[in-house]
Structure formats: structure tokens, C-alpha cells
N, C-alpha and C positions, 0 to 999 in steps of 0.2 A: 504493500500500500504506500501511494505519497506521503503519508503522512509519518512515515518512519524514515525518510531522508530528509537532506538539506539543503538550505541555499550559502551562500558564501558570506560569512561574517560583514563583506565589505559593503555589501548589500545596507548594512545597516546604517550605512554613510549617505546612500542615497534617501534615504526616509527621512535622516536630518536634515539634509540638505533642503527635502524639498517642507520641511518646516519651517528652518530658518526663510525660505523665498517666501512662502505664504507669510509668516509670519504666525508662525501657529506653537504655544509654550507646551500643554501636557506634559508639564513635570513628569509624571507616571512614567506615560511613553517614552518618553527622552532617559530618564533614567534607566528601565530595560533595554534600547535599543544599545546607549552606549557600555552595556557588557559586552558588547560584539568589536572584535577588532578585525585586523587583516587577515590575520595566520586562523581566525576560530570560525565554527561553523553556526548557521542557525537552523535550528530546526522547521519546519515548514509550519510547524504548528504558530509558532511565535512572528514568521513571515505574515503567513495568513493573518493572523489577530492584531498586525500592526497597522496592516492594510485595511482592515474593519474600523479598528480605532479611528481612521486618518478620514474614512469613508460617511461615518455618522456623525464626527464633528464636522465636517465640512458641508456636511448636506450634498455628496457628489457622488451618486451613483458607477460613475465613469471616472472614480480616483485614480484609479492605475494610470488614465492616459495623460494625467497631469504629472503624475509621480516620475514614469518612462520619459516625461520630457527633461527632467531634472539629470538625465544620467550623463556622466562625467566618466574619463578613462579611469582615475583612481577610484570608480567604483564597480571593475569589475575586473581588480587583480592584476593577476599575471595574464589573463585572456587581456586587459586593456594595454598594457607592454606590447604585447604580438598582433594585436592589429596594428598597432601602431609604428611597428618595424617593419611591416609590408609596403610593397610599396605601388600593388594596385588592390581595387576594392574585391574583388575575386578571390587575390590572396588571400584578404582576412576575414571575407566569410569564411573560406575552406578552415583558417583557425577555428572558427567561432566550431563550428560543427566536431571540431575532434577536441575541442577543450572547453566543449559547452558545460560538462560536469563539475568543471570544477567552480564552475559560477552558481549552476542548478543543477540538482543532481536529480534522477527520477528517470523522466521521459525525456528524451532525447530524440532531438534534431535529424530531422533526413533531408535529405537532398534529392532533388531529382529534376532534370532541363529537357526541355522538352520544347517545342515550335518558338524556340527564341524566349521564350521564359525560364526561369530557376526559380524553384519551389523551397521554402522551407516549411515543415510541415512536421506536428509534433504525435506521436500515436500515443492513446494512452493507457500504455503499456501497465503502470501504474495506478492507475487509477485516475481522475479528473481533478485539476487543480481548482481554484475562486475565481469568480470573474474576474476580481480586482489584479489578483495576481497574473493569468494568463492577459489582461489588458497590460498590466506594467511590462511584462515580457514584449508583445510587440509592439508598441508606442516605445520602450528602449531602443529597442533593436532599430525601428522607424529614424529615431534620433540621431540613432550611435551613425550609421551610414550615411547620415546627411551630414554629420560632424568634422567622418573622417573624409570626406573628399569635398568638404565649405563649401555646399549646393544646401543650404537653408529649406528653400522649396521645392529639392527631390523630394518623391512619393513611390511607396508602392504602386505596383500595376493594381495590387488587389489585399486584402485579408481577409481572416476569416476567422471567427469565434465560434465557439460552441453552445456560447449562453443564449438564451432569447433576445430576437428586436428590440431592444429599448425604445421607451417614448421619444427621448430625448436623442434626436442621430447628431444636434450641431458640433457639439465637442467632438465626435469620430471623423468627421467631414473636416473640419476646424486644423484638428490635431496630426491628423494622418493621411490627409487629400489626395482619398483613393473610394476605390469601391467597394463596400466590406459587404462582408456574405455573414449573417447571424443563421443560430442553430445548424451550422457546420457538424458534420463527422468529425474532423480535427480543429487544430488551431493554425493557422500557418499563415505566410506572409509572399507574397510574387513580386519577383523583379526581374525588371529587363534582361537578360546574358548581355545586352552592350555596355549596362552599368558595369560590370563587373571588371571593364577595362579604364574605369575612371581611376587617376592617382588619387594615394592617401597626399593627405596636406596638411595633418594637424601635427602641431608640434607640441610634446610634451616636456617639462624638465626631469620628471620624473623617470620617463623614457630616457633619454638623456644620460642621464646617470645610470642606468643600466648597462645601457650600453658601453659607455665609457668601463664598467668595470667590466663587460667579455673581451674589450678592445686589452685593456690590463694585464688580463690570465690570459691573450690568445700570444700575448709579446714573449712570454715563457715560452712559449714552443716552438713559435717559429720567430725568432727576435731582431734576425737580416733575414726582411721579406722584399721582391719584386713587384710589381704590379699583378704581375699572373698568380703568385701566392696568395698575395691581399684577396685578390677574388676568388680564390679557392677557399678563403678562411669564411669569405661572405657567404657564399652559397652552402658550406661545411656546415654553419648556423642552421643555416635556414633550413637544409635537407633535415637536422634533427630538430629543429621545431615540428618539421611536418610527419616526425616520426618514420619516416625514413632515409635513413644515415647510411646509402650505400654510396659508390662510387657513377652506378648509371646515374643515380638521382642527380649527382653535383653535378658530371658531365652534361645532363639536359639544363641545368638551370644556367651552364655556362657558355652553351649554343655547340659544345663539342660530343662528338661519339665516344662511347667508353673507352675504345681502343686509343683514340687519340690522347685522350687526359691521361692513359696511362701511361702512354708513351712521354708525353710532358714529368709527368712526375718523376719517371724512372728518370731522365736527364737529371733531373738535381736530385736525385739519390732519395725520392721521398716513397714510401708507403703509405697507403691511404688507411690501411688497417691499425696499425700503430699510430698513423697521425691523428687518426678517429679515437682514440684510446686517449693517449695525452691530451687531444683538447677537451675531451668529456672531463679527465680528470684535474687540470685546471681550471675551466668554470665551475663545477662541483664545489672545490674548493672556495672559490672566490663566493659561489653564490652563500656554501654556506658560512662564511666568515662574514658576512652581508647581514645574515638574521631576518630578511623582508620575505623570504618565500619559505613555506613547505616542502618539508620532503617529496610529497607526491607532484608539486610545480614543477621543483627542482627534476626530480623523476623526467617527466613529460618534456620538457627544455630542452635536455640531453638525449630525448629521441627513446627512451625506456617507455615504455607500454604499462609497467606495474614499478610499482616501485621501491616493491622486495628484487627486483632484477638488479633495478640502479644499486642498490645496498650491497647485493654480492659484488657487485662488481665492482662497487669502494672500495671495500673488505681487502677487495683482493690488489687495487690500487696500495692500499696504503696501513691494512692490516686491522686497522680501525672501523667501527660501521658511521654513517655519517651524524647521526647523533652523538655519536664519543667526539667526534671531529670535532663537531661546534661546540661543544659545552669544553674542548680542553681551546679553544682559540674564540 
């Protein structure tokens, strides 16, 4: 059932947020919201009931799609880092979809394109979420894409809720200017496939700073780099944010055939297997000497799928598992 997972602590910054904008006090609220930080989770239950709270003192039926408007990168983690390292909009949906979990856990995101459309669409594998809540999810999501490529007035092609027609359509039309479809089989959201070739454009400091520290730990491995390295370090990233860390993968990201990049690397004496090892175990380090991500972030970063795998493979880096790491640095 939904009601035994969770959403992502940082979640709880967006509820502030959009109090401080209204200008809305509930001590109560504000004091439970702020037990939630970056690194802790919330339960769906305490989600749900914050979104009620927000919902009968405002008198707004349609709180989510005021709430979803309020969303900012720092409220959605390490997923708000990795869209914002991409550098078209394409990329960082394909992020949102494989590291949806770790923002909302439950029912997960599909993908599917079809006559020039890309669908997200959520099944409820779990069970059915609150209106308030499935509205905050796409009014976010509406937002976040308009954010990251500074088009204000992009819109879906379409959405679609699962709850009944509201009396009231102005705020959906208002908010999200598109065509929505009520009492839907799913929830899900359409957009064009040519959006998907728009650049990202938003700039973050906090992004920034991240970066700067894999720029940091990538100088440890390879410390006299080329231009051809520098770009193999760039796409080395990105193939393990996408979770796959092989050698095709960086050769397509770098317009070369495998046979060719391998042939490049063999000239400067490099191995792509060993290089993949050192730079995991350099950012590991660096991430966890940072203290701003999770393990299981961290996990997902470095291209691991679980993150008892990334753990063995500390272990075996440096003898230690990555919790001994950070608590002795």
C-alpha cells in the first residue's frame, strides 16, 4: 500500500516555502514539517495530512497546483542537481524517470512516445495517492520544465487526473495551460518529443558547488588531462548518472564507435575498467566527506542500481564500508 512508503524529506521545504509566499503561520504545521530535512524521509501519511492542512485553511480545493508552483531545485534533492547538469530537456526527464524514487517512492513513472508525443504516466501499482498530492506532483513537474529551459509559458500538450471534474477548472487552465482529462485511469502528463531538444538554462549555486567538488576528486585520477580526457571525464559522469557506466555508452555520448574510443585510450595507456573504478572511488569519497547526500544518492550517482553493491565495492576500495568512511573523516 502507499501508505507504507515515502516522499523525500526535502519535500518539506516546498510546503514552507509555499507558506512563507502565501503568507500562511500554523505554528503546528511549520513545526512538524520542519522535523524533515535533506538526508530524512516522510512518510506519505504526514505528506498527505500536510496537504489537507494547507487545503482547509486556504479554502483551495486545487492546493497542490499552487503548492507545485512553488517548486524550486533545492526541493527535490539530488534529482534537482541532475536535471540541472543536463544539458537538454530530454536528458532530464530521462533523470526524473530513473531517480523518481528517490523524491516519491510508490508508483513510478513510465515512459512511452508515440506520434510525436512522450507520455508520463503513473500506474497505481500501489495503491491511489490524494488529489492534492497527485495535483502537487504535476503542477511540479509543469513548473520544474518551464524552469529549467526559462519558457514561463510552456504547457503540456495535455494531463490527466484521476479524481472527479471539479466545479472550479480556472486555476487548472490558469496554472497549467493545457487540456486536462478528469476521472482518468492514471495520472500522467504529454509533451511534445521536440521539447525535449530544448537546453536547460537555469543556473544553480548549489549545483555549482557540486560540481566543483567531482571536478576536485576527478583531478586525483587523471591530474594532466587533454581536451579528449576532459570529455571523456564529462561523459564518464554522465554514462553513471544514467546508470550505465560502460564504454559503448561514453563512446555514443562522444559521437565515437567503441572500437574507436578504445583505440584513443589505448594511445595514452588508459583502461576504461580501472578508470571507471578510481573515478567511482574518488567521488564516493569526496561525496561522502560532503555529508549532503545518502548513501543510496550516492549509490545511484556512481551508476550502482542498489546500494549494498556501491558498499561492496567500497569495502573492497578501501576496506572500510562507506558509513565507517564518513563518521572517521
Amino acid at each position: 500500500m502507499l501508505v507504507n512508503f515515502n516522499v523525500a524529506g526535502d519535500l518539506s521545504g516546498l510546503l514552507l516555502a509555499y507558506m512563507d509566499q502565501s503568507q500562511i503561520d500554523l505554528p503546528t504545521l511549520r513545526q512538524k514539517l520542519g522535523r524533515y530535512h535533506a538526508n530524512s524521509r516522510m512518510p506519505f501519511k504526514d505528506w498527505w495530512e500536510a496537504l489537507e492542512v494547507l487545503r482547509d485553511e486556504c479554502g483551495k480545493p486545487y492546493i497542490g497546483l499552487e503548492v507545485g508552483g512553488c517548486i524550486q531545485p533545492a526541493h527535490c534533492g539530488v534529482l534537482g542537481y541532475l536535471s540541472l547538469s543536463c544539458e537538454f530537456l530530454g536528458e532530464a526527464l530521462m533523470r526524473f524517470e530513473r531517480y523518481q524514487r528517490l523524491l516519491y517512492e510508490g508508483n513510478q513513472a513510465i515512459t512511452k512516445s508515440s506520434g510525436g508525443v512522450i507520455t508520463f504516466y503513473w500506474p497505481y501499482d500501489y495503491g491511489y495517492s490524494t488529489r492534492e498530492s497527485d495535483e502537487t506532483l504535476i503542477s511540479s513537474m509543469t513548473t520544474y520544465v518551464r524552469m529549467l529551459v526559462g519558457y514561463e509559458k510552456l504547457s503540456p500538450l495535455k494531463v490527466g487526473f484521476v479524481h472527479k471534474k471539479p466545479d472550479n477548472l480556472e486555476p487548472y487552465q490558469t496554472i497549467l495551460g493545457c487540456d486536462i482529462e478528469f476521472d482518468s485511469p492514471t495520472s500522467y502528463v504529454k509533451f511534445p518529443e521536440e521539447m525535449l531538444r530544448l537546453p536547460i538554462v537555469k543556473a544553480d549555486p548549489a549545483l555549482r558547488c557540486l560540481l566543483d567538488q567531482q571536478a576536485d576528486a576527478l583531478l586525483d585520477v587523471l591530474p594532466e588531462s587533454d581536451i579528449f580526457e576532459q570529455q571523456l571525464y564529462k561523459y564518464l559522469l554522465r554514462v553513471m548518472q544514467d546508470g550505465k557506466p560502460t564504454i559503448d555508452e561514453v563512446a555514443k555520448y562522444m559521437g565515437l564507435s567503441p572500437r574507436t574510443l578504445h583505440r584513443r585510450l589505448q594511445e595514452r595507456e588508459i583502461h576504461f575498467k580501472p578508470l571507471l573504478v578510481r573515478t567511482r572511488e574518488q567521488l564516493a569519497k569526496q561525496y561522502l566527506k560532503e555529508k549532503r547526500l545518502t548513501l543510496s544518492e550516492i549509490a545511484l550517482l556512481l551508476g550502482y542500481s542498489e546500494q549494498s553493491a556501491f558498499t561492496r565495492a567500497f569495502k573492497q576500495w578501501t576496506g572500510m564500508t562507506p558509513l565507517g568512511f564518513q563518521i572517521s573523516h
